[in-house]
PAKOL-55271 format. One record per residue (C-alpha): y, z, x; residue number from 1; residue in three letters. Coordinates in steps of 0.02 Angstrom, whole numbers. Example, Ala and Ser with C-alpha at 12.3 -4.5 7.8 and 13.67 -1.06 7.14 Angstrom:
2
{c2 = -225; c3 = 390; c1 = 615; k = 1; r = ALA} .
{c2 = -53; c3 = 357; c1 = 684; k = 2; r = SER} .
//
This chain:
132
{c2 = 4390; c3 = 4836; c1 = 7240; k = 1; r = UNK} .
{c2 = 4309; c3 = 5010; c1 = 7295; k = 2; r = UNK} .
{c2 = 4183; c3 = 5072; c1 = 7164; k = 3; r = UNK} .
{c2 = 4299; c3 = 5237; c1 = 7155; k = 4; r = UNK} .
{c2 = 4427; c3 = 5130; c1 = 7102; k = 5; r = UNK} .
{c2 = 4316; c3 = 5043; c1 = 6974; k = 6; r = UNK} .
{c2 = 4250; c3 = 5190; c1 = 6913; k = 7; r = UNK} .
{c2 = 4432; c3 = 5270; c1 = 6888; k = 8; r = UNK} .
{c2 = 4511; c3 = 5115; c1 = 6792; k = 9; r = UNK} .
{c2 = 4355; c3 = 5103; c1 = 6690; k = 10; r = UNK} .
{c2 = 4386; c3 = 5275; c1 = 6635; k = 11; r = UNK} .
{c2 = 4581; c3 = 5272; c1 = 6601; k = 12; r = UNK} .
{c2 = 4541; c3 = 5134; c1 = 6505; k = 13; r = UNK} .
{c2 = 4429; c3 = 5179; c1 = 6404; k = 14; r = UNK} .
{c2 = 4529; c3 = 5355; c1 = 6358; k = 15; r = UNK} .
{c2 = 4688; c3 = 5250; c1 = 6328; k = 16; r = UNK} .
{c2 = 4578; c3 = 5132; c1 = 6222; k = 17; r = UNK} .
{c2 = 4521; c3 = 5313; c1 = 6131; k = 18; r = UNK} .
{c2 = 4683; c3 = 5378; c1 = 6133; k = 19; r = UNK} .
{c2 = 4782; c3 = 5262; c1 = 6018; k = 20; r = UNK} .
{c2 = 4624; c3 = 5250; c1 = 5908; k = 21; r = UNK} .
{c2 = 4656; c3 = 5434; c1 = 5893; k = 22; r = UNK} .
{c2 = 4819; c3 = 5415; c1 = 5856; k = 23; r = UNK} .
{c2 = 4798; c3 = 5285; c1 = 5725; k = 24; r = UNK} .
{c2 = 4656; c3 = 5380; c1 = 5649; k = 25; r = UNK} .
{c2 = 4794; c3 = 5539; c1 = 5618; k = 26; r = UNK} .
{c2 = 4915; c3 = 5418; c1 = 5569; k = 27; r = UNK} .
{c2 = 5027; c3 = 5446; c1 = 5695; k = 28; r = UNK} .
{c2 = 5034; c3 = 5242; c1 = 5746; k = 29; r = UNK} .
{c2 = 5029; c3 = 5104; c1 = 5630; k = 30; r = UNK} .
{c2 = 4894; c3 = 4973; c1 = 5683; k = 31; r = UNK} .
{c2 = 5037; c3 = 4828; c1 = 5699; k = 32; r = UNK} .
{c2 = 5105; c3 = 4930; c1 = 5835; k = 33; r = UNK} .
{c2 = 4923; c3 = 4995; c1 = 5926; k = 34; r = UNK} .
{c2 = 4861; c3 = 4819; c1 = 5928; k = 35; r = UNK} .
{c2 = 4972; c3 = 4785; c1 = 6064; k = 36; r = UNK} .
{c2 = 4907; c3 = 4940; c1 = 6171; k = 37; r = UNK} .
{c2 = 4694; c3 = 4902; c1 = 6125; k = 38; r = UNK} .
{c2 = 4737; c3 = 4737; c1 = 6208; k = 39; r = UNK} .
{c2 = 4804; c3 = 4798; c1 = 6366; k = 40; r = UNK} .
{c2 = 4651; c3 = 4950; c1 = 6379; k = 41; r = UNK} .
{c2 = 4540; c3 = 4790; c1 = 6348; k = 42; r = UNK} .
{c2 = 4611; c3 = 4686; c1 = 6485; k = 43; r = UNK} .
{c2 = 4623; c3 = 4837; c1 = 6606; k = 44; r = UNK} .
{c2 = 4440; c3 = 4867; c1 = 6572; k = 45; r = UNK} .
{c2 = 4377; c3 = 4690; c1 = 6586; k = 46; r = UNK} .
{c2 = 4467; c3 = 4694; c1 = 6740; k = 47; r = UNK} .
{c2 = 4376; c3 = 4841; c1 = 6816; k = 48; r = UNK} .
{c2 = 4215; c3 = 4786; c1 = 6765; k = 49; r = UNK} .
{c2 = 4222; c3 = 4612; c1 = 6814; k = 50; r = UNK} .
{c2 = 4351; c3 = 4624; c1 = 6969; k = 51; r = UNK} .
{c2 = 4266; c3 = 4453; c1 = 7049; k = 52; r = UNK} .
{c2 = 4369; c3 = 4382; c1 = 6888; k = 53; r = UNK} .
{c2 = 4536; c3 = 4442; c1 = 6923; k = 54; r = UNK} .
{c2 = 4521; c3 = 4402; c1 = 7107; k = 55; r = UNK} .
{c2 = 4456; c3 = 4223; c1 = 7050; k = 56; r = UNK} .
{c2 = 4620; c3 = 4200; c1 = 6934; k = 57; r = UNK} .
{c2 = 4734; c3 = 4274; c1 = 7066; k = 58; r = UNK} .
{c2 = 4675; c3 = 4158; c1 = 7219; k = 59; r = UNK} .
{c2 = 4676; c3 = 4000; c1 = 7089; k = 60; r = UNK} .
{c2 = 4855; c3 = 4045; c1 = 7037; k = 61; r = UNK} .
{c2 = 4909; c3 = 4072; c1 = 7223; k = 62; r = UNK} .
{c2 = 4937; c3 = 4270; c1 = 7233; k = 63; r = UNK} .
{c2 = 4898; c3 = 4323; c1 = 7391; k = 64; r = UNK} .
{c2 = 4804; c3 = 4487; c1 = 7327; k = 65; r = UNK} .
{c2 = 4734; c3 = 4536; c1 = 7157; k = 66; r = UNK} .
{c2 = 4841; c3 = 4683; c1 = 7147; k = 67; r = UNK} .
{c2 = 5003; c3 = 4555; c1 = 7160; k = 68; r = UNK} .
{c2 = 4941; c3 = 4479; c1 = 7029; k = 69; r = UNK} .
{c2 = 4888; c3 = 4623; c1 = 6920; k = 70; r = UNK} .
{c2 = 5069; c3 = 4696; c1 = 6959; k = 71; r = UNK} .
{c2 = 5132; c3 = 4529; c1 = 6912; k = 72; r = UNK} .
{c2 = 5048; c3 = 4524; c1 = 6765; k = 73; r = UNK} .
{c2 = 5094; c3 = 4711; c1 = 6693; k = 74; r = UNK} .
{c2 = 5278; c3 = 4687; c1 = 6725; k = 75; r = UNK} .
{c2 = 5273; c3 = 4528; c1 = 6602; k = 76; r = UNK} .
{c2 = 5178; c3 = 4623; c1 = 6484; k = 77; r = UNK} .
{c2 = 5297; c3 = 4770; c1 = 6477; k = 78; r = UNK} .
{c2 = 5446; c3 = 4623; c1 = 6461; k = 79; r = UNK} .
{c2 = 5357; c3 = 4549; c1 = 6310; k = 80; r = UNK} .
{c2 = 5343; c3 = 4721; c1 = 6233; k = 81; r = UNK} .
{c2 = 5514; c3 = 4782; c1 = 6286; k = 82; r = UNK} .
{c2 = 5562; c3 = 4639; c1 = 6201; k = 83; r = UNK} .
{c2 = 5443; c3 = 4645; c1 = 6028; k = 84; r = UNK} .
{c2 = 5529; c3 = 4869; c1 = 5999; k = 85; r = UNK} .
{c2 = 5719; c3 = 4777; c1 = 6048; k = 86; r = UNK} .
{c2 = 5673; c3 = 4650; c1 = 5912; k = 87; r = UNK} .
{c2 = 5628; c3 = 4778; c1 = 5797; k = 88; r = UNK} .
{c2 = 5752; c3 = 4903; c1 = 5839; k = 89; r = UNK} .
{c2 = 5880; c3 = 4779; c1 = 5807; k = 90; r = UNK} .
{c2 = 5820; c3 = 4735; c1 = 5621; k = 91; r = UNK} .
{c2 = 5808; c3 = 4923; c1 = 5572; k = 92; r = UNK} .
{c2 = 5993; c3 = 4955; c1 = 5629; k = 93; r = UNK} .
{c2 = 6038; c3 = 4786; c1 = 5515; k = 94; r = UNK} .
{c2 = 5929; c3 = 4876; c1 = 5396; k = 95; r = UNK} .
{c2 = 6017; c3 = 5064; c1 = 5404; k = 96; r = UNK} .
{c2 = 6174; c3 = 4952; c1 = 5410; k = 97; r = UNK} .
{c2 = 6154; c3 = 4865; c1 = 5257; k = 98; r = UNK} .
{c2 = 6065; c3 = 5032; c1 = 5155; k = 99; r = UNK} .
{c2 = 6212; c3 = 5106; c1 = 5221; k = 100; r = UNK} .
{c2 = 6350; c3 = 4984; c1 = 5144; k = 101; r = UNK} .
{c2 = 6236; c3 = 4973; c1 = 4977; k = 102; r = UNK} .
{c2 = 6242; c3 = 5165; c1 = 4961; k = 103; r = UNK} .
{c2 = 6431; c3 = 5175; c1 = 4980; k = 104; r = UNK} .
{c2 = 6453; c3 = 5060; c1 = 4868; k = 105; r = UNK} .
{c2 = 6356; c3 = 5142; c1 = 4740; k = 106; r = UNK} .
{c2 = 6455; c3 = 5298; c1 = 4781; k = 107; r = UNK} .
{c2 = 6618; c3 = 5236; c1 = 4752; k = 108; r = UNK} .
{c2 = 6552; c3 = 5153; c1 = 4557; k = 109; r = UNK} .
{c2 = 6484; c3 = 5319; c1 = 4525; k = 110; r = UNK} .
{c2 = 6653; c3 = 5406; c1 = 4577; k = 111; r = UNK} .
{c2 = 6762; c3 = 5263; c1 = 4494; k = 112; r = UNK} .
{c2 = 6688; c3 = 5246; c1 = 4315; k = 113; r = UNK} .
{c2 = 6779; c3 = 5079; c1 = 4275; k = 114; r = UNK} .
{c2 = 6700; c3 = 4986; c1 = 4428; k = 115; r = UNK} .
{c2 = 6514; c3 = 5045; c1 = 4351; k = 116; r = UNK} .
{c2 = 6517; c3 = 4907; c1 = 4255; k = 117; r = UNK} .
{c2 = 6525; c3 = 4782; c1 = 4394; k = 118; r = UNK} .
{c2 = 6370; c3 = 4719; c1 = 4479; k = 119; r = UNK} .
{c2 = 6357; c3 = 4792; c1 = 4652; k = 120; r = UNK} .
{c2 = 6321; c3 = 4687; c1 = 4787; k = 121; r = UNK} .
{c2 = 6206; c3 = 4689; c1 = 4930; k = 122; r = UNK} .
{c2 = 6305; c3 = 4650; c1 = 5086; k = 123; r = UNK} .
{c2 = 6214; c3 = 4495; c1 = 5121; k = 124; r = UNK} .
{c2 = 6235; c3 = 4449; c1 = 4947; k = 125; r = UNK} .
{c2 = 6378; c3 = 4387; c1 = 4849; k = 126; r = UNK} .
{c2 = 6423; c3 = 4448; c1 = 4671; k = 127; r = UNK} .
{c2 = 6433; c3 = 4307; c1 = 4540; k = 128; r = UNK} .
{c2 = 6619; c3 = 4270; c1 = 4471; k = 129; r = UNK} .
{c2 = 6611; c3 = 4325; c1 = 4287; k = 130; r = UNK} .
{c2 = 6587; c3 = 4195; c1 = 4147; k = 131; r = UNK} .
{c2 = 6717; c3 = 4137; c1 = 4092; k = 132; r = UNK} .
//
């Protein structure tokens, strides 16, 4: 790997690194959600310092260049956090769904006086029959 090259990746990494620390600091990014992101500008700048390492991983692994492997390597971290926002994306719509069905049901007891006596279920609950 050139020096140039080195010298650019060590940079982008450590501004990306400075970056989301920047953004957590304003409290514009949860840590949960940063972690993710240090890792990768840690990795990216372990690589350009220590190229000899990658290189050593890629040839042991059978990639014909570095870079294959480093490419290789990107695209399945971008899956596994393509996949981590889709997992969470997917329980905050069940969320909105459920907030939504709870406040419509409290709508309709506050609009209908003789169902405000009846407990009001969540929608992944199921209201008790009454004593008899």
């Amino acid at each position: 790997m050139s020096l140039p090259l080195r010298i650019i990746l060590i940079l982008g990494s450590l501004l990306t690194l400075i970056f989301f620390m920047v953004q957590i600091r304003r409290k514009r990014l949860q840590i949960d959600y940063a972690i993710y992101w240090i890792l990768v500008s840690i990795l990216l700048f372990i690589a350009s310092v220590i190229p000899d390492f990658v290189v050593g991983i890629a040839l042991v692994l059978g990639f014909e260049s570095a870079a294959n492997f480093i490419f290789v390597v990107i695209i399945f971290l971008l899956f596994v956090k393509l996949f981590s926002v889709t997992l969470k994306l997917s329980q905050s719509n069940q969320q909105i769904t459920d907030l939504t069905q709870r406040l419509a049901l409290l709508e309709q007891a506050q609009n209908n006086p003789e169902l405000s006596h009846k407990k009001i279920a969540t929608p992944h609950q199921s209201v008790p029959p009454p004593p008899n």
